[in-house]
C-alpha positions as CSV (number, residue, x, y, z in Angstrom):
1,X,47.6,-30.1,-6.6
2,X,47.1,-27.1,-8.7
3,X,45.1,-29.5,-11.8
4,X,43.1,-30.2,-8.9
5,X,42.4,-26.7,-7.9
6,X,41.7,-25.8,-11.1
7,X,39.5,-28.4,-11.4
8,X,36.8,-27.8,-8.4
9,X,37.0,-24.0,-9.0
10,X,35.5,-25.1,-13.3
11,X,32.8,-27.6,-11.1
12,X,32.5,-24.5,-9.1
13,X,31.7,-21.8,-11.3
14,X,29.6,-24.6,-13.6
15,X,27.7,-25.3,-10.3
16,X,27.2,-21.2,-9.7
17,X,26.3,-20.0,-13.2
18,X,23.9,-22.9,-13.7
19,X,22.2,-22.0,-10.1
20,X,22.1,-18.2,-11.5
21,X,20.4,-19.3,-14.6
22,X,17.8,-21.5,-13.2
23,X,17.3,-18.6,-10.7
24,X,14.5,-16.3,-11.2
25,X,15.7,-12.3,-11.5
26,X,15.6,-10.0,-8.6
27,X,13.1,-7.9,-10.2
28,X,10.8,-11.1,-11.1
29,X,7.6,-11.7,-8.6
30,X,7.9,-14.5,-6.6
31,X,5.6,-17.5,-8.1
32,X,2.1,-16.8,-7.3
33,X,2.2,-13.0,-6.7
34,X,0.2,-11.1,-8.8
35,X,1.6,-9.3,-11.9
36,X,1.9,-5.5,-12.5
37,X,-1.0,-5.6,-15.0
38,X,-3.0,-6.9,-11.5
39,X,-3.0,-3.8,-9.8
40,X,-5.8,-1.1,-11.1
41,X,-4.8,2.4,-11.9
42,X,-3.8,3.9,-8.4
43,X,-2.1,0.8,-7.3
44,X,-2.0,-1.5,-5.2
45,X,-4.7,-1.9,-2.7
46,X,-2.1,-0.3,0.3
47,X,-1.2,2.6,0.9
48,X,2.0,1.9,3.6
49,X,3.6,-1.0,4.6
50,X,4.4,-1.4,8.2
51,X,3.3,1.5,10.1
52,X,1.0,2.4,13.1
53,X,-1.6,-0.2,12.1
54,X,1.0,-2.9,11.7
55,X,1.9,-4.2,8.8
56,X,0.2,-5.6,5.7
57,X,-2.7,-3.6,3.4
58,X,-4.7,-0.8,4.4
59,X,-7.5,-0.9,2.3
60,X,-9.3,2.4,1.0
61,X,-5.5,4.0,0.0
62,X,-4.7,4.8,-3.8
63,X,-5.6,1.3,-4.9
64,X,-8.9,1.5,-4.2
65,X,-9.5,-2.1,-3.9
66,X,-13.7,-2.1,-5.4
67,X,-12.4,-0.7,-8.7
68,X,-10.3,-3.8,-9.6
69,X,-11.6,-5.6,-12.2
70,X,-13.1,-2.4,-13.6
71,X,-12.4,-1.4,-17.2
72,X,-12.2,2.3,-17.0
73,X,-11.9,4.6,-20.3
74,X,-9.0,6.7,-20.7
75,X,-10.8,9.4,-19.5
76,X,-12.0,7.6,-16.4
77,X,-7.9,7.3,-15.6
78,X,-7.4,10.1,-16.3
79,X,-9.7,11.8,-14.0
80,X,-9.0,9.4,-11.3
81,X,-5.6,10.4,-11.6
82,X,-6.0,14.0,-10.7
83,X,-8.6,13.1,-7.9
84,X,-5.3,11.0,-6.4
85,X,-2.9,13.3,-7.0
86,X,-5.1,15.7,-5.8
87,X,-5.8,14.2,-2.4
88,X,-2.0,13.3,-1.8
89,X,-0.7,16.1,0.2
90,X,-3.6,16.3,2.6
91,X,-3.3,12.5,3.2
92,X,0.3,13.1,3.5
93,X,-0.2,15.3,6.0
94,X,-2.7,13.7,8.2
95,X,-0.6,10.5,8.3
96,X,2.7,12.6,9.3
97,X,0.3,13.8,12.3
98,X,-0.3,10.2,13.0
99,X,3.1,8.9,13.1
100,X,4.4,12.2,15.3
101,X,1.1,11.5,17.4
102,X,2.2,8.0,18.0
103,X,6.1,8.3,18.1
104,X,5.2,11.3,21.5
105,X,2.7,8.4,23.3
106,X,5.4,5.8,22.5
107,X,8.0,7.7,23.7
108,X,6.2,8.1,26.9
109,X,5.4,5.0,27.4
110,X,9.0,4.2,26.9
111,X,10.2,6.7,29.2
112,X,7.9,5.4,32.1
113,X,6.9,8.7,32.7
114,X,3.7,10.1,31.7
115,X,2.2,13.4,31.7
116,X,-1.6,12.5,31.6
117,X,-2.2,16.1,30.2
118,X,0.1,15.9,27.3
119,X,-0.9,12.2,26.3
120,X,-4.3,13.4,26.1
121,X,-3.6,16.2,23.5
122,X,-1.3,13.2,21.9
123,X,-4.1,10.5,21.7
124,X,-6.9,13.8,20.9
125,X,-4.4,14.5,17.6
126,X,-3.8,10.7,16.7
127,X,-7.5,10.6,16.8
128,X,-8.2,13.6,14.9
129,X,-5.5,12.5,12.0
130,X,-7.1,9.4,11.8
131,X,-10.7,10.9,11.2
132,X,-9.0,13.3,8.8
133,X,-7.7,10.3,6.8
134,X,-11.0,8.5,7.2
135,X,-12.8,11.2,6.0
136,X,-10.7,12.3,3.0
137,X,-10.6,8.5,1.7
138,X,-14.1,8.3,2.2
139,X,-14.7,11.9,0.1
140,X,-12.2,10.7,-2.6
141,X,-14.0,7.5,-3.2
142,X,-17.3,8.9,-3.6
143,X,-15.4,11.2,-6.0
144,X,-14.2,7.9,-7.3
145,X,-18.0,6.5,-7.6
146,X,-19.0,9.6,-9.4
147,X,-16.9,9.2,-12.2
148,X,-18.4,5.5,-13.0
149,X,-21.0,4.6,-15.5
150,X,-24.0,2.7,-14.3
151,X,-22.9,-0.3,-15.7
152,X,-19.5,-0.2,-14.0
153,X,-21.5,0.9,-10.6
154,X,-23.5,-2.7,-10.9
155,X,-20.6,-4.4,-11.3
156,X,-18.7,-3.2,-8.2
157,X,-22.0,-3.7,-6.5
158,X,-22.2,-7.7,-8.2
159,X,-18.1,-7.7,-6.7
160,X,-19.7,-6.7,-3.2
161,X,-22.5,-9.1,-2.8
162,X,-20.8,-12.5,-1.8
163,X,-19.2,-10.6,1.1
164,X,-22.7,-9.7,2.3
């Protein structure tokens, strides 16, 4: 009985360490998804995951999706790095304003009572953090634009035209 033990916990471990090999590692993208070297020098094109707009991409966060494909000089990154970096902590803000915003309505709406005075000033500041975001990511991509050459202007603008 024991030979036989032995025996199914070798197939065992020969059937485990063989599945772990053929595996692909933890830290590997699943086929299909696209590599590191993908994403353009903010990121990727989102800039939460699930949140108050469900889940999925929010385009017009750090990844700024019209500059991929976009060779930008060193310079270029650099710059764009210090206009994100720059812009972090007021986006950071505005979106802490629209999760608290949304938590107070969603809490009233959970309580089944609601004071029609104070979800107003809630749904006045959810609206106001969301035009705060708006506007800030459309100031920091016209920063963004500012910082291209022609050439790389015309070829965001040849990227745009089929979706016209």
């Amino acid at each position: 009985m024991s030979i036989l033990r032995t025996a199914a916990a070798a197939v065992a471990a020969t059937v485990f360490a063989s599945a772990a090999l053929a595996a692909p590692a933890a830290d590997a993208p699943p086929p299909g998804a696209p590599a590191a070297a993908d994403f353009d020098a903010g990121g990727p094109d989102f800039d939460r995951g699930p949140g108050p707009r469900g889940p999925g991409p929010h385009i017009g966060g750090p990844g700024l999706p019209f500059l991929r494909g976009i060779d930008l000089s060193e310079a270029q990154e650099d710059r764009l790095f210090a206009i994100m970096h720059a812009q972090a902590p007021q986006l950071r803000e505005q979106e802490k304003a629209e999760r608290k915003a949304l938590e107070a309505l969603d809490a009233m709406r959970e309580s089944g009572r609601v004071d029609d005075a104070k979800a107003a000033a809630q749904a006045r500041a959810l609206g106001q953090a969301i035009a705060a975001q708006e506007l800030l990511r459309v100031r920091t991509a016209a920063q963004v634009m500012a910082l291209l050459t022609p050439q790389q202007k015309e070829a965001i603008e040849r990227q745009r035209a089929p979706r016209d």
